[in-house]
Jmol script that loads the backbone (N, CA, C; Angstrom):
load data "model"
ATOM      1  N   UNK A   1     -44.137  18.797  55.057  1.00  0.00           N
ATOM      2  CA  UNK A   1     -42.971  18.228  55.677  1.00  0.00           C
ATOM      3  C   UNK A   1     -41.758  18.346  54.754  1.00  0.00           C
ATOM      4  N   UNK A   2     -42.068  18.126  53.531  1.00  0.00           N
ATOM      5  CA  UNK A   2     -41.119  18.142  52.252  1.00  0.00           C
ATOM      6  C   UNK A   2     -40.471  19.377  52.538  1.00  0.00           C
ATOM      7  N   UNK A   3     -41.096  20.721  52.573  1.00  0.00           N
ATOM      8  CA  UNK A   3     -40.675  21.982  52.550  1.00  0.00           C
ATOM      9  C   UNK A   3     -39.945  22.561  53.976  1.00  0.00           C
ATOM     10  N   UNK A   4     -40.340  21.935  54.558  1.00  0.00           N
ATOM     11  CA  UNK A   4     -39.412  22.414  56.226  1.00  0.00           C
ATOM     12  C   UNK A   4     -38.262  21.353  56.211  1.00  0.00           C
ATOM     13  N   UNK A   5     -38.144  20.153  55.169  1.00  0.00           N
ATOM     14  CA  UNK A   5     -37.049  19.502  55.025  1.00  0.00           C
ATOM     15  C   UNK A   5     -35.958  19.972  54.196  1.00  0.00           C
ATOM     16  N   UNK A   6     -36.490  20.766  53.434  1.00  0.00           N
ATOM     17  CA  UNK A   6     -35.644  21.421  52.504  1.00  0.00           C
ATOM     18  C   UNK A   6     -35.351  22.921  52.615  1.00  0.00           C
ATOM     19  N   UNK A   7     -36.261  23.299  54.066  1.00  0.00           N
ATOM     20  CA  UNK A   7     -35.598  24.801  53.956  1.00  0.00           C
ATOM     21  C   UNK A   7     -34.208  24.380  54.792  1.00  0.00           C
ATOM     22  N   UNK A   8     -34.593  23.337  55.745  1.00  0.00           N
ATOM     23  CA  UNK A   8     -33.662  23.160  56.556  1.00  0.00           C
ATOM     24  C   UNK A   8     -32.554  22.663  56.504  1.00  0.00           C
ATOM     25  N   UNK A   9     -32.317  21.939  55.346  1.00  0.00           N
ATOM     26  CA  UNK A   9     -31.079  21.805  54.270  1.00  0.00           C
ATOM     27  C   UNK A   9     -30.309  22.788  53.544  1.00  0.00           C
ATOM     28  N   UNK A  10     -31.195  24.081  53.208  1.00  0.00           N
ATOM     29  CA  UNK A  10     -30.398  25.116  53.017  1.00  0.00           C
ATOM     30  C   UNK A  10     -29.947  25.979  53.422  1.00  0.00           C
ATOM     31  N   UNK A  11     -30.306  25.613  55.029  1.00  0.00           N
ATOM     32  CA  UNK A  11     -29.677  26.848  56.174  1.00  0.00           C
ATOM     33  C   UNK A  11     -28.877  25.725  56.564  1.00  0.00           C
ATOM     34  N   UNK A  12     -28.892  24.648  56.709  1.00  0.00           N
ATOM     35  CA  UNK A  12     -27.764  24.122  56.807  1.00  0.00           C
ATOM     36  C   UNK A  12     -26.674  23.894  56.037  1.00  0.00           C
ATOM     37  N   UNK A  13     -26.972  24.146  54.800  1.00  0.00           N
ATOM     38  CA  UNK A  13     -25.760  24.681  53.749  1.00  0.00           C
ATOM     39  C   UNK A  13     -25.025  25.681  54.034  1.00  0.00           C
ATOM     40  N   UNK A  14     -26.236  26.230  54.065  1.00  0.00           N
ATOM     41  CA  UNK A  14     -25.584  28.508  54.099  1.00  0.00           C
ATOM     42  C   UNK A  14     -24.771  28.196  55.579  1.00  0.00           C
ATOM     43  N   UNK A  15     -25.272  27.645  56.825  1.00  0.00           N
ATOM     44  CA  UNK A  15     -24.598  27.770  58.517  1.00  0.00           C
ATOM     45  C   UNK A  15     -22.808  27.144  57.886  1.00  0.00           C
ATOM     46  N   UNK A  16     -23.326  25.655  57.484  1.00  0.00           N
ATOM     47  CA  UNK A  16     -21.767  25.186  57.035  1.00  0.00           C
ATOM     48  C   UNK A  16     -20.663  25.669  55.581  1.00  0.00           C
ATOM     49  N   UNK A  17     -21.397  26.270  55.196  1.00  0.00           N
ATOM     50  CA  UNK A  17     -20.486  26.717  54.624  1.00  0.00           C
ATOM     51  C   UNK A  17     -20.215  27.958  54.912  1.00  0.00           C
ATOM     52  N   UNK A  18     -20.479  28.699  55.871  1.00  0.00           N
ATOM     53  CA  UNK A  18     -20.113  30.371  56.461  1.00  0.00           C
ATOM     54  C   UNK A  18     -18.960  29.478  57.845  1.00  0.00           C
ATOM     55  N   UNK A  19     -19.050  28.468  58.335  1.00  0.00           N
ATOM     56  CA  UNK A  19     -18.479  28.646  58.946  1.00  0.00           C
ATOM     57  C   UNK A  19     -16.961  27.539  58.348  1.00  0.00           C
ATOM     58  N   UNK A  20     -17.680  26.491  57.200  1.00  0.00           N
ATOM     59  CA  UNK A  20     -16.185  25.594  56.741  1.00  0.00           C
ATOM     60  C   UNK A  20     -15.828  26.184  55.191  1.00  0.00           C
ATOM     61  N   UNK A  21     -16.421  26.833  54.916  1.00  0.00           N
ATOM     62  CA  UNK A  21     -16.184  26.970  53.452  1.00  0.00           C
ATOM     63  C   UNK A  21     -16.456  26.697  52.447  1.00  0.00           C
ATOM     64  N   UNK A  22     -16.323  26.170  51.511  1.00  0.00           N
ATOM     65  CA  UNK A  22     -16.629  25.517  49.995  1.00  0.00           C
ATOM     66  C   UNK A  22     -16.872  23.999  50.676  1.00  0.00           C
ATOM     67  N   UNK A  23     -16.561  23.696  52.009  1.00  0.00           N
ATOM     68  CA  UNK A  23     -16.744  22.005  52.209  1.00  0.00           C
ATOM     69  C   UNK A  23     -17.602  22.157  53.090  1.00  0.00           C
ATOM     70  N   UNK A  24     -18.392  22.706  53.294  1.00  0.00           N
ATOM     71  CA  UNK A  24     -19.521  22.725  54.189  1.00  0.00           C
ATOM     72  C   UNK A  24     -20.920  22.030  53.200  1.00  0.00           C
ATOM     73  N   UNK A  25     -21.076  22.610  52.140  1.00  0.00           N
ATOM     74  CA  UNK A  25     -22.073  21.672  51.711  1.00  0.00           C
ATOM     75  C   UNK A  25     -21.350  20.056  51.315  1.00  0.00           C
ATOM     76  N   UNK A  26     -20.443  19.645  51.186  1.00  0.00           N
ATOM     77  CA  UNK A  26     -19.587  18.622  50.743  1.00  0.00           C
ATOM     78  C   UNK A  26     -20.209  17.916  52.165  1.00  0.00           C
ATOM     79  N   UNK A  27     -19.826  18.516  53.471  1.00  0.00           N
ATOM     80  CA  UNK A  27     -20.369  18.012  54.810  1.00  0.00           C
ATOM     81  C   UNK A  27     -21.650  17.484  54.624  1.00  0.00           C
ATOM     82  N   UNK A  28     -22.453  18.756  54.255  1.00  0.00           N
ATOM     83  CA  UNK A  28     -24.143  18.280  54.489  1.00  0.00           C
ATOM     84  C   UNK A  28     -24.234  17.110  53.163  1.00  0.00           C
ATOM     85  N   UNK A  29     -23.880  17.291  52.158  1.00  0.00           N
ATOM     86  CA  UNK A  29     -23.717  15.512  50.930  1.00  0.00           C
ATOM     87  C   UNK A  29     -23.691  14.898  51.866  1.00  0.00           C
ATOM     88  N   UNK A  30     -22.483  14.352  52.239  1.00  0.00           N
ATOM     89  CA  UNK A  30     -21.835  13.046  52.987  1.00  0.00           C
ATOM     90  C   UNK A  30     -23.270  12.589  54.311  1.00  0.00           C
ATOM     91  N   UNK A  31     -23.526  13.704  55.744  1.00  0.00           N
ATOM     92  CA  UNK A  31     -24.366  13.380  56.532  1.00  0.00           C
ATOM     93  C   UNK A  31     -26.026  12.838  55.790  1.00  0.00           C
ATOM     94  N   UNK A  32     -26.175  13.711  54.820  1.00  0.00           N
ATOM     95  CA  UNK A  32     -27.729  13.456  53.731  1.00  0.00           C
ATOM     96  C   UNK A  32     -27.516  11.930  53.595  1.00  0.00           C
ATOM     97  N   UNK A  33     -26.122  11.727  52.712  1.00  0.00           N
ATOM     98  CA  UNK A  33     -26.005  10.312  52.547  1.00  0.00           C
ATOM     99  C   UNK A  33     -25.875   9.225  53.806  1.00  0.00           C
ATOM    100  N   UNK A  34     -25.690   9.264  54.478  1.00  0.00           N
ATOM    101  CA  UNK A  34     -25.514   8.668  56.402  1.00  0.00           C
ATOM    102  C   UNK A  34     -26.964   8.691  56.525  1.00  0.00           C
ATOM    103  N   UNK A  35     -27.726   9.139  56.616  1.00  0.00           N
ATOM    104  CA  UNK A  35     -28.803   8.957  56.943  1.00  0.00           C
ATOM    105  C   UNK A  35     -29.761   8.396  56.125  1.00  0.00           C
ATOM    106  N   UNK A  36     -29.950   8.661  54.620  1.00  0.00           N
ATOM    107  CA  UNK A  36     -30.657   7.812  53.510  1.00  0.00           C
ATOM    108  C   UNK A  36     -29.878   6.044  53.855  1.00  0.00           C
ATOM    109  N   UNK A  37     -28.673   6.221  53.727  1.00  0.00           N
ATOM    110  CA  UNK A  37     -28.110   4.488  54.433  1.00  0.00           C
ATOM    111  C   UNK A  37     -28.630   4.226  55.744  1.00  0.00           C
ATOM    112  N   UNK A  38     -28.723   4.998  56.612  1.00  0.00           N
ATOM    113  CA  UNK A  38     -28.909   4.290  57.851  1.00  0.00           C
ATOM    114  C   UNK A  38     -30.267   3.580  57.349  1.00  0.00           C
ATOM    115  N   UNK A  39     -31.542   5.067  56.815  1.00  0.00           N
ATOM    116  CA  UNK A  39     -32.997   4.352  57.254  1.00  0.00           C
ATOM    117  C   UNK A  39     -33.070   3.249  56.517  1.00  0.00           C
ATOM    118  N   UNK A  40     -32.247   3.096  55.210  1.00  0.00           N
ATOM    119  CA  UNK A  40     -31.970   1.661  53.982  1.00  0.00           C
ATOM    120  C   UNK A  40     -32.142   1.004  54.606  1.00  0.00           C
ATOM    121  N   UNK A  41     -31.475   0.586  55.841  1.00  0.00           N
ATOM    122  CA  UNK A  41     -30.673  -0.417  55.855  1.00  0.00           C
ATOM    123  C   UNK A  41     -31.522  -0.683  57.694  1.00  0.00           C
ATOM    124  N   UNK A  42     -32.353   0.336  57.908  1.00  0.00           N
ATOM    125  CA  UNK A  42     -33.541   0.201  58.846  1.00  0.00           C
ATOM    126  C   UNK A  42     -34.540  -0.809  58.665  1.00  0.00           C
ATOM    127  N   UNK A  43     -34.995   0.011  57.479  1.00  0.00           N
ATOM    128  CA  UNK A  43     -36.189  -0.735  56.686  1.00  0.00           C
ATOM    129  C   UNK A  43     -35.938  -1.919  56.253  1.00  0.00           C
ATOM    130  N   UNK A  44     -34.710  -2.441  55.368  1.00  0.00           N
ATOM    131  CA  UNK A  44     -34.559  -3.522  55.465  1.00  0.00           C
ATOM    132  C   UNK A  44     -34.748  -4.921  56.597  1.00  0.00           C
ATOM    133  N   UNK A  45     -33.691  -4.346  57.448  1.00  0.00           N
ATOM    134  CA  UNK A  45     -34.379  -5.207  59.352  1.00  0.00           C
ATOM    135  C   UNK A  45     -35.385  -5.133  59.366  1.00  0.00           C
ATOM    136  N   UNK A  46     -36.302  -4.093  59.605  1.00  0.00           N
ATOM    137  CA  UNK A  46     -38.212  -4.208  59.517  1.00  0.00           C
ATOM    138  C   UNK A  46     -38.594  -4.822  58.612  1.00  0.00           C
ATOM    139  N   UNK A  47     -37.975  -5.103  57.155  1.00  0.00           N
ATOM    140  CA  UNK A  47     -38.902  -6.018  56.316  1.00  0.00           C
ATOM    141  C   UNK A  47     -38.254  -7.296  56.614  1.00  0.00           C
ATOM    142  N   UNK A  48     -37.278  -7.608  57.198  1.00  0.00           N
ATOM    143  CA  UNK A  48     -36.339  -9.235  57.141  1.00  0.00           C
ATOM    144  C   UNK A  48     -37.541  -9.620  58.496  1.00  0.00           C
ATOM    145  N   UNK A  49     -37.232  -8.550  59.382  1.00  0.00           N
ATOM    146  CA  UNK A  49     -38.584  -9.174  60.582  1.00  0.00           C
ATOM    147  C   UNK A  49     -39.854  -9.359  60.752  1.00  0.00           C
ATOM    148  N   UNK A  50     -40.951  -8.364  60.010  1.00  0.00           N
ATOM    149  CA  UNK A  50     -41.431  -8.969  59.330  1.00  0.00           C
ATOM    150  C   UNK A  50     -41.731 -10.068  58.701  1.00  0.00           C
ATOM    151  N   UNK A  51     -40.717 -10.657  57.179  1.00  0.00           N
ATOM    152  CA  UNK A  51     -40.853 -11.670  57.056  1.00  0.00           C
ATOM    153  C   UNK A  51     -40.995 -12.912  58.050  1.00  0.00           C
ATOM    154  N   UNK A  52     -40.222 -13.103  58.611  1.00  0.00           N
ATOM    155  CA  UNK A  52     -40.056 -13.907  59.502  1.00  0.00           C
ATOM    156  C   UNK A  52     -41.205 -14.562  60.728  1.00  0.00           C
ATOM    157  N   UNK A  53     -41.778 -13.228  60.834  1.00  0.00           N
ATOM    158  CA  UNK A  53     -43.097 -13.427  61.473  1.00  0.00           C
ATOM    159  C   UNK A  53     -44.095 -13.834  60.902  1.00  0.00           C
ATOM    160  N   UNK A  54     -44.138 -13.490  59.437  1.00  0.00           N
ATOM    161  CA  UNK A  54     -45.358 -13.926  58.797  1.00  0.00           C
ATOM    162  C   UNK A  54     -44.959 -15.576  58.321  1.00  0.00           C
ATOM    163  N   UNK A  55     -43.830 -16.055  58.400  1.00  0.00           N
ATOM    164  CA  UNK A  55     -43.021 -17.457  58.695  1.00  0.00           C
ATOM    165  C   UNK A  55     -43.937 -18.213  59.210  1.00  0.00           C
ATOM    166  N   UNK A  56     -43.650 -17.595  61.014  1.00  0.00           N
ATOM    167  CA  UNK A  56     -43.783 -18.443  62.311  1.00  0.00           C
ATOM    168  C   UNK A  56     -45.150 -18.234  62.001  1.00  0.00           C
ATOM    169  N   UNK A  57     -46.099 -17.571  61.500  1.00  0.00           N
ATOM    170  CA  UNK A  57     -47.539 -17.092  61.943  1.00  0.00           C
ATOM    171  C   UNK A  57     -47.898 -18.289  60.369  1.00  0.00           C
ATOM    172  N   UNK A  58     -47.783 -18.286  59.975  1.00  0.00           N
ATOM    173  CA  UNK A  58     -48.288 -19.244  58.690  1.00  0.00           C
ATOM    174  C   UNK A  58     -48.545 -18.090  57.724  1.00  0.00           C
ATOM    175  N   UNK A  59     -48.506 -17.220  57.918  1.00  0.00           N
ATOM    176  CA  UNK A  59     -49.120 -15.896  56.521  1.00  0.00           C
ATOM    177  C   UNK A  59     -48.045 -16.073  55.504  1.00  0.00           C
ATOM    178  N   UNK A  60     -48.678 -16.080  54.553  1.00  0.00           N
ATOM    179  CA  UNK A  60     -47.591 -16.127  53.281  1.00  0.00           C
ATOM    180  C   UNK A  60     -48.519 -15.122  52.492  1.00  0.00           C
ATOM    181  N   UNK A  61     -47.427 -14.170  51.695  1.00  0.00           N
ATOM    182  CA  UNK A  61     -47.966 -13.354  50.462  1.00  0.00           C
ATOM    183  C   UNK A  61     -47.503 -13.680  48.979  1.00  0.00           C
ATOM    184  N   UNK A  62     -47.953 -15.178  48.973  1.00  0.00           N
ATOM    185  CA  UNK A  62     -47.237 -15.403  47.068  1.00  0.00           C
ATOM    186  C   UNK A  62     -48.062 -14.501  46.073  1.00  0.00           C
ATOM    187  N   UNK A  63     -47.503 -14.190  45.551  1.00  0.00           N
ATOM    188  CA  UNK A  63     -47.986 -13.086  44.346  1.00  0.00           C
ATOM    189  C   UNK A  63     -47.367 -13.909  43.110  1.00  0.00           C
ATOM    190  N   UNK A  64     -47.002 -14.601  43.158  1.00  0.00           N
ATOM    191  CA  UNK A  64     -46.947 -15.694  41.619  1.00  0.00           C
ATOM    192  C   UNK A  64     -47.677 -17.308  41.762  1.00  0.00           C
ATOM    193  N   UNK A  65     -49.207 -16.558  42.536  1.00  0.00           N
ATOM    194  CA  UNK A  65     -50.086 -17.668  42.040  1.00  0.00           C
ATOM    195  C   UNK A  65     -50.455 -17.930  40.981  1.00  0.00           C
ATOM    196  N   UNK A  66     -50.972 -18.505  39.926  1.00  0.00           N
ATOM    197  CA  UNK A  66     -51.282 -18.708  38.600  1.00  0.00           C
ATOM    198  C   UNK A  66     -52.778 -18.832  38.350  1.00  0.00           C
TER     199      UNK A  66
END
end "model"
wireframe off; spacefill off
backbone 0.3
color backbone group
């Protein structure tokens, strides 16, 4: 998966920058970064909800039992 992620980053380099120029990979930075934030900030909501359930459900995971 790693490797079809990364060929596909560099044809999307080579596509944007044949057609914007020197700011075509500057493009693909910025969208790479949009998307590492989005799933951040995904996963975060899935772990806040999560928590929350294991709240209402009585599950607790203390890991500084003694």
């Amino acid at each position: 998966m790693m490797l079809w992620g990364t060929l596909l980053a560099i044809g999307l380099i080579v596509v944007l920058s044949i057609l914007f120029g020197p700011y075509g990979a500057f493009i693909v930075i910025v969208l790479l970064f949009g998307f590492v934030f989005s799933n951040y900030y995904s996963n975060k909501r899935i772990e806040h909800d999560l928590r929350q359930i294991k709240q209402k459900l009585g599950v607790t995971n203390d890991t500084t039992q003694e």
